[in-house]
C-alpha positions, 0 to 999 in steps of 0.5 A: 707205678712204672705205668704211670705217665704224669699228665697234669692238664686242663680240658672241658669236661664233655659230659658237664661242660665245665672247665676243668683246671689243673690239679697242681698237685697230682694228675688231672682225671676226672670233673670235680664238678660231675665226677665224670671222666673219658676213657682214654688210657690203658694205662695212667696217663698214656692216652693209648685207649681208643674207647673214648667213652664217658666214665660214669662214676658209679661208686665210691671205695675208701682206701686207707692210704688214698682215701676216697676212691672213685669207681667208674663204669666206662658207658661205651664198652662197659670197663670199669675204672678207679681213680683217687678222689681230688681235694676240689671234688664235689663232696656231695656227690662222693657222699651221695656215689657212697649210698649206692651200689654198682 
């Protein structure tokens, strides 16, 4: 993806409070402990959004190629965003955003 900036960092999750290491692998985006994100791109990684609202995951896609596919709803403005599951993710809560609707 040409839009794609690769930012890999840790932050405090301002919904859970948890702090959130580096993935290592890929990008960082979301809490694996919450699932909950900040809309702060427009485009991957490049911190151009000026909404600063909580991503609220509200549902979950499987893609064959990428697998579980988080689906977040932006509280502030409304936006709605998808990010790929990381492997630290809590897979309870992935299971339970996959018995709901959005």
């Amino acid at each position: 993806m040409a839009n794609f900036t690769v930012i890999d960092e840790e932050f405090t999750c301002e919904y859970c409070g948890n702090k959130v290491n580096k993935l290592g692998y890929s990008c960082r985006n979301h809490c694996p402990k919450c699932l909950h994100s900040k809309h702060v791109d427009k485009n991957p990684g490049d911190r151009e959004e000026m909404c600063h609202g909580d991503l609220e995951p509200i549902g979950i896609e499987i893609d064959s190629k990428k697998g579980y596919v988080i689906i977040f709803r932006c509280k502030k403005c409304g936006m709605i965003r998808k990010n790929k599951a990381a492997k630290d993710d809590d897979m309870n809560l992935i299971i339970n955003l996959s018995t709901k609707q959005y």
